[in-house]
C-alpha positions as protocol buffer text, in pm:
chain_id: "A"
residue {
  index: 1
  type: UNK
  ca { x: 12976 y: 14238 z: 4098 }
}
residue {
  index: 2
  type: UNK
  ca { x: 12981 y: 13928 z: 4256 }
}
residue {
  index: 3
  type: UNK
  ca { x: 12627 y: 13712 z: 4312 }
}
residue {
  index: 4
  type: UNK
  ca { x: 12696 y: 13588 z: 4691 }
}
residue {
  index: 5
  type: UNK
  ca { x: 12457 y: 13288 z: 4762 }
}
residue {
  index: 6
  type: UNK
  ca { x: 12276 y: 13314 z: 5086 }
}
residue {
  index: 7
  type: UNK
  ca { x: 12198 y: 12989 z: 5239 }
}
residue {
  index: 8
  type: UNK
  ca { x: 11927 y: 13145 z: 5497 }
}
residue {
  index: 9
  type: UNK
  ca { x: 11726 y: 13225 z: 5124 }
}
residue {
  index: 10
  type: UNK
  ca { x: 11731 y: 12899 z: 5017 }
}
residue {
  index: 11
  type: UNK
  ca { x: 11595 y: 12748 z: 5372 }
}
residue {
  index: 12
  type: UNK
  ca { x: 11376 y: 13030 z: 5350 }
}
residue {
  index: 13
  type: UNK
  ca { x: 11180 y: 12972 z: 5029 }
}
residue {
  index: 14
  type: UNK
  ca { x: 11275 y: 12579 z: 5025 }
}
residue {
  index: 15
  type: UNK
  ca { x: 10917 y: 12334 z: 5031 }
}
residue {
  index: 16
  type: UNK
  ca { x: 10767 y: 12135 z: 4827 }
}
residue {
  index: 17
  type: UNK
  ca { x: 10670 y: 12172 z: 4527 }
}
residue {
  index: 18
  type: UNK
  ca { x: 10376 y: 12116 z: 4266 }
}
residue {
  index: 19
  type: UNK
  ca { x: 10568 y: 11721 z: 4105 }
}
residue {
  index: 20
  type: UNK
  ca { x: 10715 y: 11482 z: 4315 }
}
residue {
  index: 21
  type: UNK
  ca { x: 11069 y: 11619 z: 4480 }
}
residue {
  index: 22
  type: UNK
  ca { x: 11321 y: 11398 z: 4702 }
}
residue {
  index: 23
  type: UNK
  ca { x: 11443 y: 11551 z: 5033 }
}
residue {
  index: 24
  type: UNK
  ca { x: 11830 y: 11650 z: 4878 }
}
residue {
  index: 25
  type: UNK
  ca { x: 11595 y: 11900 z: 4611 }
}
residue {
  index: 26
  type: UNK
  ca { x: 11429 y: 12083 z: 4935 }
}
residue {
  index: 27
  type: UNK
  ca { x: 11769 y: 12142 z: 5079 }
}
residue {
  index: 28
  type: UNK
  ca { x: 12003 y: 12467 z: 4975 }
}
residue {
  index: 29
  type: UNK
  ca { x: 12246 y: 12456 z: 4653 }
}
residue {
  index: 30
  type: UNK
  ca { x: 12548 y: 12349 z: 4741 }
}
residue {
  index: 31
  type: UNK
  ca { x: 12838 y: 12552 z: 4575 }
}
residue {
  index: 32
  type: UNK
  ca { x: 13000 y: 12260 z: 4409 }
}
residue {
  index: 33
  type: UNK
  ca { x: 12685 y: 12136 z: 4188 }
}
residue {
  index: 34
  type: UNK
  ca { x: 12918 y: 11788 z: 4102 }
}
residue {
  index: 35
  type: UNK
  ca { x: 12839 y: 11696 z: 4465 }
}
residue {
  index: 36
  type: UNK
  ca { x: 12488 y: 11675 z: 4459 }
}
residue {
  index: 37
  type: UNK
  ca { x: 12479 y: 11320 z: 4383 }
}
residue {
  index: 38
  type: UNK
  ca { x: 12650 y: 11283 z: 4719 }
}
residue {
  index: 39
  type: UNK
  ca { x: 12425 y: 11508 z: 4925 }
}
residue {
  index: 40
  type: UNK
  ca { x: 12360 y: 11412 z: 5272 }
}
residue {
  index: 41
  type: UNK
  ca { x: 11967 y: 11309 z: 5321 }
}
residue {
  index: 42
  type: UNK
  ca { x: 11831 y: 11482 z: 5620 }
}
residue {
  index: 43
  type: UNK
  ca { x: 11534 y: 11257 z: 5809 }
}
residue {
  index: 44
  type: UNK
  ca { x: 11228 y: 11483 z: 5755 }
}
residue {
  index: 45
  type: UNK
  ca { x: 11079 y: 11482 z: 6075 }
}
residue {
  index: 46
  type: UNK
  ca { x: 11399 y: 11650 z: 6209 }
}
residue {
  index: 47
  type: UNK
  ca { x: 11381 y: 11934 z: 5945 }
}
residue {
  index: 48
  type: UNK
  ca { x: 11256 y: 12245 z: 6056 }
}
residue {
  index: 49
  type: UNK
  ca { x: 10947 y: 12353 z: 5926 }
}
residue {
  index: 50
  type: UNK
  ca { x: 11068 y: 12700 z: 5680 }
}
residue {
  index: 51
  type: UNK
  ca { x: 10832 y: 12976 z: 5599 }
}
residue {
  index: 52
  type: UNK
  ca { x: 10732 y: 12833 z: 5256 }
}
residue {
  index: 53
  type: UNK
  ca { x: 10620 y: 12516 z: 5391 }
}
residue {
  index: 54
  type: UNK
  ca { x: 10405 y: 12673 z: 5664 }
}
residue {
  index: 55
  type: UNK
  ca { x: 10298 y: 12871 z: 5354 }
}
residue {
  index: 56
  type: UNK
  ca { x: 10225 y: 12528 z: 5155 }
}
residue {
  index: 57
  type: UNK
  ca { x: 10021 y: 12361 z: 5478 }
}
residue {
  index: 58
  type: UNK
  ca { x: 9777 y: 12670 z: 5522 }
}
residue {
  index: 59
  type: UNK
  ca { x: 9762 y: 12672 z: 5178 }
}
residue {
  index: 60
  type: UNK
  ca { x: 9651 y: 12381 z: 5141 }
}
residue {
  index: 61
  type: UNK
  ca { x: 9436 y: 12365 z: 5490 }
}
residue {
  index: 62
  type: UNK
  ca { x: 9237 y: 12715 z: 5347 }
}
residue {
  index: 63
  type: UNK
  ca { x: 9179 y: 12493 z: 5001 }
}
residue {
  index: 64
  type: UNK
  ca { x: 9012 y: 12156 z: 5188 }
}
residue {
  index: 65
  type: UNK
  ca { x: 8861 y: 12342 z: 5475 }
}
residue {
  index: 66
  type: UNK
  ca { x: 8474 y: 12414 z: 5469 }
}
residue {
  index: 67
  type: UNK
  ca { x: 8527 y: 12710 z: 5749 }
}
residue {
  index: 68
  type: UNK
  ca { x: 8764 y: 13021 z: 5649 }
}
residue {
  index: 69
  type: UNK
  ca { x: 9059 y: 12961 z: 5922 }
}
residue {
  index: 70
  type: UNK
  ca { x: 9284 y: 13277 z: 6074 }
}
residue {
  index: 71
  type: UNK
  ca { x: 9449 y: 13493 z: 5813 }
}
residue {
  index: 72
  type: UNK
  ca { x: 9873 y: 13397 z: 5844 }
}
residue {
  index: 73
  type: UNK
  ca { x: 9949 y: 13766 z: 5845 }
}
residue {
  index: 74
  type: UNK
  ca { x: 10255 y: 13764 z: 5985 }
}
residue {
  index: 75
  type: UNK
  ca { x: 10403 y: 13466 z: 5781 }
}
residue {
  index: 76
  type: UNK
  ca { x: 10281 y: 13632 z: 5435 }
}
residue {
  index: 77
  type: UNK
  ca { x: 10446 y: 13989 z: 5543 }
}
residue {
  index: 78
  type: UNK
  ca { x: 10757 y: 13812 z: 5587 }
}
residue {
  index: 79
  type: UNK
  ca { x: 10734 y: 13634 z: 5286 }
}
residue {
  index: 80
  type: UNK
  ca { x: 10654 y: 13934 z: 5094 }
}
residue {
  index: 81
  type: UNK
  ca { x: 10914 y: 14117 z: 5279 }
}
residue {
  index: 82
  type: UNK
  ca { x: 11149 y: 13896 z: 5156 }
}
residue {
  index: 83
  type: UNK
  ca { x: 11035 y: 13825 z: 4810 }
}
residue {
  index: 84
  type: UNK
  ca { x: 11095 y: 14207 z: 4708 }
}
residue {
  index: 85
  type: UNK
  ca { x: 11426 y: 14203 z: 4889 }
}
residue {
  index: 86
  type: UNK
  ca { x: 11524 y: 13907 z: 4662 }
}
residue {
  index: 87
  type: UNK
  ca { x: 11381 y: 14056 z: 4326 }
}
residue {
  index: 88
  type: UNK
  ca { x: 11547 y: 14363 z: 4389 }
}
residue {
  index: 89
  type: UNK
  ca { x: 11892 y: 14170 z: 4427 }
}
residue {
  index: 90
  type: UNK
  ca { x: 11800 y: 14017 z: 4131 }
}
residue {
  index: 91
  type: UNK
  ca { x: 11714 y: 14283 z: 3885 }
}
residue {
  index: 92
  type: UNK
  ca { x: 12073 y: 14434 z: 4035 }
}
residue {
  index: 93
  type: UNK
  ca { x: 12249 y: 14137 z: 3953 }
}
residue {
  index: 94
  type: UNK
  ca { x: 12088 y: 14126 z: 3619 }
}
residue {
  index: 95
  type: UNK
  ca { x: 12187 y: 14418 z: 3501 }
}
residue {
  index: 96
  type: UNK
  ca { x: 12562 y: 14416 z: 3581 }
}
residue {
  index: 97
  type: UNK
  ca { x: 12784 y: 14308 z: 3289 }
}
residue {
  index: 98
  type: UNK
  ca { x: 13059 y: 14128 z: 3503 }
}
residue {
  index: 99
  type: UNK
  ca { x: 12855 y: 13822 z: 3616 }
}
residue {
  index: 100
  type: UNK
  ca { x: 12961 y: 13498 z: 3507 }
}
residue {
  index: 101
  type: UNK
  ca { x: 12749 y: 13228 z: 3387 }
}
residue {
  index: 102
  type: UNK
  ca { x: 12707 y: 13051 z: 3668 }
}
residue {
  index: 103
  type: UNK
  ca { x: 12613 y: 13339 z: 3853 }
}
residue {
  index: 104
  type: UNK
  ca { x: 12333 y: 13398 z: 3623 }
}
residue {
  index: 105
  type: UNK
  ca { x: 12242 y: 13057 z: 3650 }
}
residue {
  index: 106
  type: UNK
  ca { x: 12192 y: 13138 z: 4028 }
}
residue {
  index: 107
  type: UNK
  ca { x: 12002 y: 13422 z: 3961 }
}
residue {
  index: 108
  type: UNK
  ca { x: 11764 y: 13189 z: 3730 }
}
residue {
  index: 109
  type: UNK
  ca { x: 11695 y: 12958 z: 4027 }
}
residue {
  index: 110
  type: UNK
  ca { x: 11610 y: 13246 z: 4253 }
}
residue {
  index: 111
  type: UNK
  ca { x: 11359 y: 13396 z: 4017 }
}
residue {
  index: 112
  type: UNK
  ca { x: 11180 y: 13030 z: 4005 }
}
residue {
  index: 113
  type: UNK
  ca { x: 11156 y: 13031 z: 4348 }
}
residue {
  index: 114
  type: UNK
  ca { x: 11070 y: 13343 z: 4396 }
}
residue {
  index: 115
  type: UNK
  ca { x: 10764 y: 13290 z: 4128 }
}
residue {
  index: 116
  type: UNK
  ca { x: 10683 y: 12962 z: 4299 }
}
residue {
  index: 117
  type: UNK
  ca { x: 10626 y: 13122 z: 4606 }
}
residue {
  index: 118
  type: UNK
  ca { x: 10431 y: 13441 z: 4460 }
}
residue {
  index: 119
  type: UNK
  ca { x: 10208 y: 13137 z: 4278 }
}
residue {
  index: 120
  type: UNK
  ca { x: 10105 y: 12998 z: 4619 }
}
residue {
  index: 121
  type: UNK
  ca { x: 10078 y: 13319 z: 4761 }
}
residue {
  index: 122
  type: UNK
  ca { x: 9831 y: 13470 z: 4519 }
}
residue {
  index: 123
  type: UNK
  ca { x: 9605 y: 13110 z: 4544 }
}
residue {
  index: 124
  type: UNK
  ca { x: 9615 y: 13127 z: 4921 }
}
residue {
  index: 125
  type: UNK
  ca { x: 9467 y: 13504 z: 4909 }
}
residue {
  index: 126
  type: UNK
  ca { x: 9217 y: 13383 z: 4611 }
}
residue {
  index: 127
  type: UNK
  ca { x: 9083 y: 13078 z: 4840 }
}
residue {
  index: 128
  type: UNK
  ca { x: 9018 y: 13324 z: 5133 }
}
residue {
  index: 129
  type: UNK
  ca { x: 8843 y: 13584 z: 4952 }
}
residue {
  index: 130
  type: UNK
  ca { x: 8655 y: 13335 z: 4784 }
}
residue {
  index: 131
  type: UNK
  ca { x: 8549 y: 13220 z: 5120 }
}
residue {
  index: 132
  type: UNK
  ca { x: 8491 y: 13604 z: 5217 }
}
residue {
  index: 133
  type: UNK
  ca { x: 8260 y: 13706 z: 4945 }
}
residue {
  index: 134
  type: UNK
  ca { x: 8097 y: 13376 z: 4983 }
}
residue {
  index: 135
  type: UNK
  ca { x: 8016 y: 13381 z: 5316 }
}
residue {
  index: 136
  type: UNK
  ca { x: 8007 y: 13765 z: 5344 }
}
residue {
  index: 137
  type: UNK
  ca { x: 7647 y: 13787 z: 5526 }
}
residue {
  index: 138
  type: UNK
  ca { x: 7723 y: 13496 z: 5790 }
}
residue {
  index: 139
  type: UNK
  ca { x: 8115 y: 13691 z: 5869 }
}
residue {
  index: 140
  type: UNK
  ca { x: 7969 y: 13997 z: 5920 }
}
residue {
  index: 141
  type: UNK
  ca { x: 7667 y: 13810 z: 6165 }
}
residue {
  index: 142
  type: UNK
  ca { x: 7957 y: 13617 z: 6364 }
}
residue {
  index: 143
  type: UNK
  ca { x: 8120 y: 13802 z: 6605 }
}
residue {
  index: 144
  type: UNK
  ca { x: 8330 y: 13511 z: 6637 }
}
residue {
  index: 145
  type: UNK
  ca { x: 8466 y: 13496 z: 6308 }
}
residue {
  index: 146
  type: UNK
  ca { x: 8621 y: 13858 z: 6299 }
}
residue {
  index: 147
  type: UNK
  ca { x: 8954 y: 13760 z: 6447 }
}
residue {
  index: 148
  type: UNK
  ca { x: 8993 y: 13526 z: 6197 }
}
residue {
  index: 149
  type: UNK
  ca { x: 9008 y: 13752 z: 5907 }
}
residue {
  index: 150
  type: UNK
  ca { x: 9260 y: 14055 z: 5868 }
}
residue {
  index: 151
  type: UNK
  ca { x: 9152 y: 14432 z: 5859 }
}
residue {
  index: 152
  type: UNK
  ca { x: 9093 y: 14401 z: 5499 }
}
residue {
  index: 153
  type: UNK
  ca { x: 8948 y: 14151 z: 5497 }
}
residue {
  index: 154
  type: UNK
  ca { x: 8735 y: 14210 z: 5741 }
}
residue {
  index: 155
  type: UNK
  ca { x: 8594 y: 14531 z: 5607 }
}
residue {
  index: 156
  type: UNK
  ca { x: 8609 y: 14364 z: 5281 }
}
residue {
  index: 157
  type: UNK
  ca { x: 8312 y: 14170 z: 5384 }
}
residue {
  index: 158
  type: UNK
  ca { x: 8144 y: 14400 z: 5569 }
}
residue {
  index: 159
  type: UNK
  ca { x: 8083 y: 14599 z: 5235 }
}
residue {
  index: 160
  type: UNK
  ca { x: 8036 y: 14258 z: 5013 }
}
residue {
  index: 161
  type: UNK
  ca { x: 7684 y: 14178 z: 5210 }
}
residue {
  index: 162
  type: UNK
  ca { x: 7571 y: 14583 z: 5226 }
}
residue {
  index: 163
  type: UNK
  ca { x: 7628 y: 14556 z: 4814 }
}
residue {
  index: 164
  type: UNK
  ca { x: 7439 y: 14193 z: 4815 }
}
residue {
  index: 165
  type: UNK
  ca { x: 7192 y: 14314 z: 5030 }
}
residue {
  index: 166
  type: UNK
  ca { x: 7110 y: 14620 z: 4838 }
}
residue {
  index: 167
  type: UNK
  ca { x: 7098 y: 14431 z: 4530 }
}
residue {
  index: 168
  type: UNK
  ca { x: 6829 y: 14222 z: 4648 }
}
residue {
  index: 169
  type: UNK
  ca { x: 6630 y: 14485 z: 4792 }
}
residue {
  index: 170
  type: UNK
  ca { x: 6652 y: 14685 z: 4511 }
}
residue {
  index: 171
  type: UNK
  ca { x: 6612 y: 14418 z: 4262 }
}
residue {
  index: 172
  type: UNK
  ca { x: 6338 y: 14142 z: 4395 }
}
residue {
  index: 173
  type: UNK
  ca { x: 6261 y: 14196 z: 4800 }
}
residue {
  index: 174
  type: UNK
  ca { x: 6081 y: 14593 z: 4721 }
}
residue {
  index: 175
  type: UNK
  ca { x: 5826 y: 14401 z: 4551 }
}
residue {
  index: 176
  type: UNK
  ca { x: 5752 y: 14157 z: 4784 }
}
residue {
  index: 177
  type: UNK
  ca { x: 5480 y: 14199 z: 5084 }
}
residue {
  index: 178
  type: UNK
  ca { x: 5660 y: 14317 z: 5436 }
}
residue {
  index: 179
  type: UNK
  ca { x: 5679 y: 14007 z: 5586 }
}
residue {
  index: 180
  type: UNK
  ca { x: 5860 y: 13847 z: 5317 }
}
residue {
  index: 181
  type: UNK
  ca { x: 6104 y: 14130 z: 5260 }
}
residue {
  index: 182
  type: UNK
  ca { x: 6341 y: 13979 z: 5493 }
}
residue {
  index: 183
  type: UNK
  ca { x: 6720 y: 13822 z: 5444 }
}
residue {
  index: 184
  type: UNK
  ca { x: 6766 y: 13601 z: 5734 }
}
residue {
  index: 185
  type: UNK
  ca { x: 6454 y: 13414 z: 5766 }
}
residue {
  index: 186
  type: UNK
  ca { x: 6482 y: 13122 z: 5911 }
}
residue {
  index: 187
  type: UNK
  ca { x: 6157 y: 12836 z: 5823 }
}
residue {
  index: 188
  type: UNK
  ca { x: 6181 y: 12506 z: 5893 }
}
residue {
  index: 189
  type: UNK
  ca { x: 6273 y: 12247 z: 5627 }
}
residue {
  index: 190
  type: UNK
  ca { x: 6417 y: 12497 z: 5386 }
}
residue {
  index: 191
  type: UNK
  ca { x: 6730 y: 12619 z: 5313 }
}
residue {
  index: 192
  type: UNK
  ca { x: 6892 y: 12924 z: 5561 }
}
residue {
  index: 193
  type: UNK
  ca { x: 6931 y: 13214 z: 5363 }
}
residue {
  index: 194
  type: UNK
  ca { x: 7249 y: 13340 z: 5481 }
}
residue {
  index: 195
  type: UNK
  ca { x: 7520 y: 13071 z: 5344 }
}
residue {
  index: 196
  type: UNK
  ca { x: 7709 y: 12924 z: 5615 }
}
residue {
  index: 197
  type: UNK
  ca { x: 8017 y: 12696 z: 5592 }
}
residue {
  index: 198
  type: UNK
  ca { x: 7887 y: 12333 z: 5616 }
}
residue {
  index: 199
  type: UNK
  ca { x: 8109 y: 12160 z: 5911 }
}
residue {
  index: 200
  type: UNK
  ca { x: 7977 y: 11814 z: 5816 }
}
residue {
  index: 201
  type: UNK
  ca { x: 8160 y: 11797 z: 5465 }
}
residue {
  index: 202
  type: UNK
  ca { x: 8405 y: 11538 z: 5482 }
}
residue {
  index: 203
  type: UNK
  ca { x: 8774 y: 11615 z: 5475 }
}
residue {
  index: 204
  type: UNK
  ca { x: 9111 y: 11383 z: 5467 }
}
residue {
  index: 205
  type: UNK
  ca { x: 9298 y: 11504 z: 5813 }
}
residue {
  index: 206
  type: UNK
  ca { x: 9684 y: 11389 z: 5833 }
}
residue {
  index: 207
  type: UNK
  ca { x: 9802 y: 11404 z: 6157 }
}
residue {
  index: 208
  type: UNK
  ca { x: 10171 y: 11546 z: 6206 }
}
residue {
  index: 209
  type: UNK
  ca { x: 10178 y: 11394 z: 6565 }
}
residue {
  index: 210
  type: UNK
  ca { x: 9960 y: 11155 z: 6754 }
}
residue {
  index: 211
  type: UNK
  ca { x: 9644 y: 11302 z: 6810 }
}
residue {
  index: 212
  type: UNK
  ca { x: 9416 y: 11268 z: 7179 }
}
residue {
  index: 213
  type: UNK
  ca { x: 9127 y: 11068 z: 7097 }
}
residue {
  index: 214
  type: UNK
  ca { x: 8822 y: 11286 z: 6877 }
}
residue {
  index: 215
  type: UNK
  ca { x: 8434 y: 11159 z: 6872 }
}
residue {
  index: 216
  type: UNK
  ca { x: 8289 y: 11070 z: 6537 }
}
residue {
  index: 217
  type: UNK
  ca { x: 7915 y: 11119 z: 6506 }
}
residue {
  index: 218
  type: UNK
  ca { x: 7809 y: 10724 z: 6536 }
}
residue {
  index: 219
  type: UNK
  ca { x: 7919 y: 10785 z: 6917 }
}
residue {
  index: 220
  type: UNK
  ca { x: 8276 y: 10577 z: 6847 }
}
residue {
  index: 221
  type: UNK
  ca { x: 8580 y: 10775 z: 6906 }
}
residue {
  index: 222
  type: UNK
  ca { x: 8920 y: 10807 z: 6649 }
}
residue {
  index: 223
  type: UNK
  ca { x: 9284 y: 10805 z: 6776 }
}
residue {
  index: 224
  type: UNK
  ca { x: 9497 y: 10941 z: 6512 }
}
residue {
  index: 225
  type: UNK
  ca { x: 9868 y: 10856 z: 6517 }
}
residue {
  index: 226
  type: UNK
  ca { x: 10134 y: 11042 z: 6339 }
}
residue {
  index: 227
  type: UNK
  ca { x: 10089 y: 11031 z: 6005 }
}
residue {
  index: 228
  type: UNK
  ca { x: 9797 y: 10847 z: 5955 }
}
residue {
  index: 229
  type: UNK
  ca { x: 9522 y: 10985 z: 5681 }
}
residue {
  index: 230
  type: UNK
  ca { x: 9165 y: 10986 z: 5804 }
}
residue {
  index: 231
  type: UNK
  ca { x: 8820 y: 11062 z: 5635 }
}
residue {
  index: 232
  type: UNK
  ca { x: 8655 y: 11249 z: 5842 }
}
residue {
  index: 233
  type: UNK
  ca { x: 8370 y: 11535 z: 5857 }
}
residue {
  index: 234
  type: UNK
  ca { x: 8540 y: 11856 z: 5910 }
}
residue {
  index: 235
  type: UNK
  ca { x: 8357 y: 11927 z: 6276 }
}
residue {
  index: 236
  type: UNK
  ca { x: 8525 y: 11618 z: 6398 }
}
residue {
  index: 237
  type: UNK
  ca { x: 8962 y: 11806 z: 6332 }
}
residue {
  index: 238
  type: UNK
  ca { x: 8861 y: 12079 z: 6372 }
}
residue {
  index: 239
  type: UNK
  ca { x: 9027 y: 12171 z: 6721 }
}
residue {
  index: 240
  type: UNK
  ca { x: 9290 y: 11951 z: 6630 }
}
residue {
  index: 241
  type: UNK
  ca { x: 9355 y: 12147 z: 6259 }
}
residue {
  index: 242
  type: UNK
  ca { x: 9326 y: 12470 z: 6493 }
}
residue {
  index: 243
  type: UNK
  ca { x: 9606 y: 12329 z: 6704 }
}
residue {
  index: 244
  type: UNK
  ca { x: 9811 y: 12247 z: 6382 }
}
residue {
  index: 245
  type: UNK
  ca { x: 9833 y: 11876 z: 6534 }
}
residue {
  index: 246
  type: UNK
  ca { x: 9654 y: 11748 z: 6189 }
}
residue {
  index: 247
  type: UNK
  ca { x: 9688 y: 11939 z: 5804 }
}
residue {
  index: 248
  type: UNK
  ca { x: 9468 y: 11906 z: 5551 }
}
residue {
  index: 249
  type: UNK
  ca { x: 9510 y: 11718 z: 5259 }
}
């Protein structure tokens, strides 16, 4: 059996990676591997965006962002979709006894990519439930929020703050007077006891096209061009993150 190279993989799982990669190394395998000292290099900004680096940028948005953002359902069911088509081709390939070498070399650079993008896939998932069973009580209190979380999630949290709030009950709040008994309280110059994301925390935006003019809380106003890095609180890109006009970094 023959292993037949699909380009539309390789643009598929191609993105950056975790050291420092030129442009040729985010670009398919050529078939003649002498040639790739004479690759073409492809201006960036006229490369489109593949699944794994929409993967990578709301990765890495969920990872600096104080707020939980909207789940990227679709993108991670195609991902996944495509991952177990590709290990299945791969444990196939694997186990016939007429590839060559270089077609199990092939095979070797599919199963690090393939790994490489279940590795970003698993931390993306980790970040948002962190953010789920952190913020459990103020989700399931904000309407708002639902449409930003998946099914699972969603119900996920629901049952994270009935279990917190039964623990305390059962554990501290039974043997407290009535009027203290209470887990939303809100009294003035103390913490709120339901833990809320905290908009003000300072976050580097990099815009991926000029940005319309934002307000910073001194009353002065910031103009982001493309690719210009700001330090800004979180409140201020927010829109523009939800509008994918900035990313994280």
């Amino acid at each position: 059996m023959s292993f037949d190279w699909n380009e539309d993989d390789e643009d598929f799982f191609a993105g950056a990676s975790f050291k420092p990669r030129t442009i040729e190394e985010d670009f398919a395998i050529p078939d003649d591997f002498a040639n790739l000292g004479g690759a073409a290099i492809i201006p960036q900004d006229v490369v489109e965006e593949t699944p794994f680096q929409q993967l990578i940028r709301h990765w890495m948005n969920e990872r600096h962002a104080p707020d939980i953002l909207p789940a990227q359902e679709m993108l991670l069911g195609r991902l996944l979709d495509h991952i177990r088509k590709q290990t299945d081709d791969v444990q196939l390939l694997r186990a016939d006894p007429d590839s060559s070498e270089e077609e199990h070399f092939r095979i070797t650079l599919v199963q690090t990519e393939i790994e490489r993008v279940k590795f970003v896939i698993r931390s993306y998932i980790r970040t948002r439930l962190h953010k789920v069973e952190k913020f459990a009580r103020h989700i399931s209190a904000t309407p708002e929020l639902h449409d930003r979380l998946s099914k699972a999630e969603l119900d996920h949290a629901k049952r994270y703050a009935r279990l917190e709030e039964t623990h305390y009950t059962s554990a501290v709040l039974q043997g407290l007077p009535p009027d203290q008994q209470s887990l939303d309280d809100n009294i003035a110059f103390m913490p709120p006891m339901v833990t809320a994301p905290s908009k003000t925390r300072a976050v580097f935006a990099h815009a991926r096209q000029d940005c319309p003019p934002v307000r910073l809380p001194d009353g002065s106003t910031l103009e982001m061009t493309k690719g210009q890095i700001s330090l800004t609180p979180y409140h201020v890109v927010e829109q523009l993150l939800a509008r994918e006009e900035v990313e994280l970094v």
